[in-house]
ROTI-660528 format. One record per atom (N, C-alpha, C): residue in three letters; x, y, z. Coordinates in steps of 0.05 Angstrom, whole numbers, plus 5000, padded with zeros to 4 digits. Layout:
N
ALAXYZ
...
END
This chain:
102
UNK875929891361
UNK873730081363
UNK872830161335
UNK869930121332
UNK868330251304
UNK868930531299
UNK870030611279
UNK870230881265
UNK866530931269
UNK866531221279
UNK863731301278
UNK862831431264
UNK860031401253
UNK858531401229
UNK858931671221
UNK857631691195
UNK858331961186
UNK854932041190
UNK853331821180
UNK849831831178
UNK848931651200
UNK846731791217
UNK845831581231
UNK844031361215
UNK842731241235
UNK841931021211
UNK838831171202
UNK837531401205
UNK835331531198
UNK836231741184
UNK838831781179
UNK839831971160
UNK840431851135
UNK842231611137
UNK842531471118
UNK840231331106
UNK837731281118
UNK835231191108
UNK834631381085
UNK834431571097
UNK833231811082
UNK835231911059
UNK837231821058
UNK839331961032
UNK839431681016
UNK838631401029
UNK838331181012
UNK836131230996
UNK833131271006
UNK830931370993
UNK831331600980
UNK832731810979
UNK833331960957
UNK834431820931
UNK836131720930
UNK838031540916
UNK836031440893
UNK834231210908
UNK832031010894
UNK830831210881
UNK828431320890
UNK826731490877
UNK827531710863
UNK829831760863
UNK831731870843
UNK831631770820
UNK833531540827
UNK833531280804
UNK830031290782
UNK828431210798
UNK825831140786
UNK825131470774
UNK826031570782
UNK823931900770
UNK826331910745
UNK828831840750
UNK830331860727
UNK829231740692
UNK828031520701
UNK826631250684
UNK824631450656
UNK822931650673
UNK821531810657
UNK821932170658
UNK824632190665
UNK825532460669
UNK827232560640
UNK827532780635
UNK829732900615
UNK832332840632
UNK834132810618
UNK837332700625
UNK839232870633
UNK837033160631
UNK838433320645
UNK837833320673
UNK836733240683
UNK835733230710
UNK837433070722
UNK838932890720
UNK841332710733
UNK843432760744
UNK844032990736
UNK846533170749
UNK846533330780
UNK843433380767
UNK842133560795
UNK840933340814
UNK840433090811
UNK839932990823
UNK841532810848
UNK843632810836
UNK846732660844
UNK847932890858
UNK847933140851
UNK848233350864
UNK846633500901
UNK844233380890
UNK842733460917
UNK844033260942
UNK843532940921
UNK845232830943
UNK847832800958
UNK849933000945
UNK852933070951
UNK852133290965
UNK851033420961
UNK849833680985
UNK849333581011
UNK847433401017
UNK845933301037
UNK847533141047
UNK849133021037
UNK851632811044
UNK853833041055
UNK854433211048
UNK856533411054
UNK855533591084
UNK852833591081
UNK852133711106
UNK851633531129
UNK851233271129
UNK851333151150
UNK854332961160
UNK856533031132
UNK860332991143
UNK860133291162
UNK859133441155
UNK860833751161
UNK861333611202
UNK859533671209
UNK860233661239
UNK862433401244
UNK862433191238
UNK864433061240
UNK865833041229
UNK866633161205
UNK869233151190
UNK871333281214
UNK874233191196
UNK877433381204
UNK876633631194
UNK878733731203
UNK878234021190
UNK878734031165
UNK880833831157
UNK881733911116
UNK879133791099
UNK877633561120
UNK875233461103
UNK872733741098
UNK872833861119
UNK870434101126
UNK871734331110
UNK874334291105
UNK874934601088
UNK874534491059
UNK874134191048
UNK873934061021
UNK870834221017
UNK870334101038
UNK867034111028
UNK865434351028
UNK867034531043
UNK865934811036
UNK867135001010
UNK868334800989
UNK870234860977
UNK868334830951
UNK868834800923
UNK867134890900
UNK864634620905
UNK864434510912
UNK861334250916
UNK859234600936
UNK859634650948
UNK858534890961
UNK856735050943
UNK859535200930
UNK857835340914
UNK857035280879
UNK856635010871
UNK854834870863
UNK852334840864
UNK851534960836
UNK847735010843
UNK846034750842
UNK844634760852
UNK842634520849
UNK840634560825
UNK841934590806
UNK840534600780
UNK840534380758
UNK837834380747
UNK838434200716
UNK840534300692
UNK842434140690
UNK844134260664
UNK843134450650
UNK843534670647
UNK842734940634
UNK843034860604
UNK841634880587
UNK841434920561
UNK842835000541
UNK842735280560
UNK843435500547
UNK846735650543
UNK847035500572
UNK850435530576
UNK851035350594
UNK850935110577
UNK851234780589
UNK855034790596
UNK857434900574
UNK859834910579
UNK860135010606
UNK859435200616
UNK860335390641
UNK858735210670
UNK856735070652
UNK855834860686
UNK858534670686
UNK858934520657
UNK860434310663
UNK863534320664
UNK864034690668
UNK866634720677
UNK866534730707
UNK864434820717
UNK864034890746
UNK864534570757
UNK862334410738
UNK862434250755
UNK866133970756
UNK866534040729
UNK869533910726
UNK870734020752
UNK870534290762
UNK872334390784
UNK871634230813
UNK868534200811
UNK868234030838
UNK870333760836
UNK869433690810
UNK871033380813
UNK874333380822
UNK875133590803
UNK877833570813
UNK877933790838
UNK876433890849
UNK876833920879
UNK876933790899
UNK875133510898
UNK875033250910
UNK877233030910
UNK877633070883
UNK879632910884
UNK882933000893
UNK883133300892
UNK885833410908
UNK885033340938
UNK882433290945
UNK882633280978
UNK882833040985
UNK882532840963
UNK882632490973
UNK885432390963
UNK886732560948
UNK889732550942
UNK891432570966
UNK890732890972
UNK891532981002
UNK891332701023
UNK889232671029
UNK888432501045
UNK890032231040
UNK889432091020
UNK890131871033
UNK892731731012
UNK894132000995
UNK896231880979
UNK898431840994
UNK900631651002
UNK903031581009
UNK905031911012
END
């Protein structure tokens, strides 16, 4: 039996076409915009696991990726985005540790 999807296939359309035209607006964008853009799509990806995730996947994801702004790297206090955002990473990665280490 197929493990069932996380995206239907018009969900995943639409987060593939984020992706691309991401990519291309990146081409002539400031480089700060990349973060936020990879970001929208961990959002949008996190909201369409939520209903089918386990419960330890749905408590990951309401976990610091949540409250993560959808902002361009701040300027002004670029350290305090990229501690926030260091915390997502290693929040993800304690939940795929959890998950699938021996």
């Amino acid at each position: 039996m197929a493990a069932p999807w996380v995206l239907d296939e018009d969900d995943a359309l639409e987060l593939l076409a984020y992706l691309v035209t991401s990519a291309r607006t990146q081409v002539d964008e400031a480089a700060e915009y990349g973060p936020m853009r990879l970001l929208t799509a961990a959002h949008r990806l996190a909201e369409a696991m939520g209903p089918r995730a386990t419960e330890a996947t749905a408590e990951a994801l309401n976990g610091p990726l949540k409250d993560m702004p959808l902002l361009a790297v701040p300027r002004d206090d670029r350290s305090a985005y990229v501690e926030q955002l260091d915390g997502v990473c290693r929040s993800v990665a304690a939940h795929l540790r959890e998950k699938y280490a021996p």
